[in-house]
N, C-alpha and C positions, 0 to 999 in steps of 0.2 A: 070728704077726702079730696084734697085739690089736685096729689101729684097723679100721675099716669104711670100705669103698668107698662114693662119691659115691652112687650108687644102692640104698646101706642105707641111707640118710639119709631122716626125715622132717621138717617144720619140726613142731614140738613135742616134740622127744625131748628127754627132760632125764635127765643124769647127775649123778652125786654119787660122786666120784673118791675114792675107798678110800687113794689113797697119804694119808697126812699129813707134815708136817714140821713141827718144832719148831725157830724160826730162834735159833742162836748167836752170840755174840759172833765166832768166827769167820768163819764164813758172810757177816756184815755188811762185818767189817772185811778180807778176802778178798774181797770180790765190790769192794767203794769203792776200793782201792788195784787193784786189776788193771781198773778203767775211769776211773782218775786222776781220781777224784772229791773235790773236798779240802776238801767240806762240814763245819765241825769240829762239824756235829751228827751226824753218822754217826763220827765218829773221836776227838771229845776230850770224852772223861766231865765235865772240869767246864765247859766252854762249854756242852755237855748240860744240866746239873746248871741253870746258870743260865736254861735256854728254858723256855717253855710247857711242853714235855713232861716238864721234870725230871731226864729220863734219855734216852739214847741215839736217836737215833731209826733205824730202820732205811731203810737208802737203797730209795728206792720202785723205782727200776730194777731190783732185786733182787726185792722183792715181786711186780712184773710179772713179771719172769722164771718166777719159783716155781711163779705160776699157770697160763702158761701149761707149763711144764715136767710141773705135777701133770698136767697135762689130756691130754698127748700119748697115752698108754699106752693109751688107750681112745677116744680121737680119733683119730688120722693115722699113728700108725707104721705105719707100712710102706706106707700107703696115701698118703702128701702129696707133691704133685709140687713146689709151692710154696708155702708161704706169700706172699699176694697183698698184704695191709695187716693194721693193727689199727687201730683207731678207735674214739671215747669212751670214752680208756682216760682214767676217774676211782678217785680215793684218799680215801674218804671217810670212812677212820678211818686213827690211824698204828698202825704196828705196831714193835713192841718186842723186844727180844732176851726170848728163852724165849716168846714166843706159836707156838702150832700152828696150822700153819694147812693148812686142804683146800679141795679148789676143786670148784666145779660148773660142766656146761656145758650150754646146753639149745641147741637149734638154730633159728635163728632164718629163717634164708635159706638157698635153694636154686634154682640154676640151671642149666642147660646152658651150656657152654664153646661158643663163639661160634666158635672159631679151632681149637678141638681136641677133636674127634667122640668124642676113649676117655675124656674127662674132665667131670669137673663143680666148681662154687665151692659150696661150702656156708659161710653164714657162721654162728660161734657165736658166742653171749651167755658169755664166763665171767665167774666170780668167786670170788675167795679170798673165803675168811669165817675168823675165827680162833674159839678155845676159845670166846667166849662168845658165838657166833654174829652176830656183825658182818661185816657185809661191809667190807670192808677194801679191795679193786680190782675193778675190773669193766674188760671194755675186749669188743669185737666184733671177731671176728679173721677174716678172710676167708683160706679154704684152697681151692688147687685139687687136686681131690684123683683118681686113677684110676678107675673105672669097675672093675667084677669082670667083667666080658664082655670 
């Protein structure tokens, strides 16, 4: 189990998640048809071609996902009883097929569980950033997480 219990948690810790991923043309257009998303900026190269971005844009629900998916492995496995909310999830740059992208998470908030004495809420700050160091998504995710006692 990689994540850390409620009670390893400080408000200041900040990570920088090792996993990377490189988003594909697949990945895009696999993640937008399997949540019937039928934006023809995520799916049709020349409606693409014709927007601001020129090319492709990759569906942000996808990017959200990513990040928080990087962040799990050293966050909450095995340790997460819930995911509680996310909140000021912003996309402040787009992201494109063939960008990599890695996420950091630092910890922002920490409470005791009001209802449930073996657990705690820590909330974190992530964010994807791609190859040239852009932050790309940010969002605050509030996790209830076990206690190691």
């Amino acid at each position: 189990m990689a994540g850390k219990f409620f009670d390893e948690w400080k408000v200041g810790d900040k990570l920088t998640h090792e996993i990377r991923r490189t988003v594909t043309e697949a990945d895009n257009l696999f993640f937008t048809v399997m949540t019937h998303n039928p934006q023809p900026l995520h799916l049709d190269v020349e409606a693409a071609k014709e927007s601001e971005f020129g090319q492709i844009l990759v569906n942000g629900t996808y990017t959200f996902s990513l990040m928080v998916g990087l962040s799990v492995g050293d966050t909450t496995l095995g340790t997460l009883v819930a995911n509680l909310g996310y909140d000021k999830l912003v996309m402040p740059r787009p992201v494109f097929i063939g960008d990599t992208l890695h996420a950091t998470s630092e910890v922002i908030g920490l409470r005791e569980s009001k209802s449930r004495p073996d657990t705690g809420i820590v909330t974190f700050l992530h964010e994807a950033v791609n190859q040239r160091g852009e932050v790309v998504c940010r969002c605050e995710r509030t996790a209830l997480l076990r206690k190691s006692a």
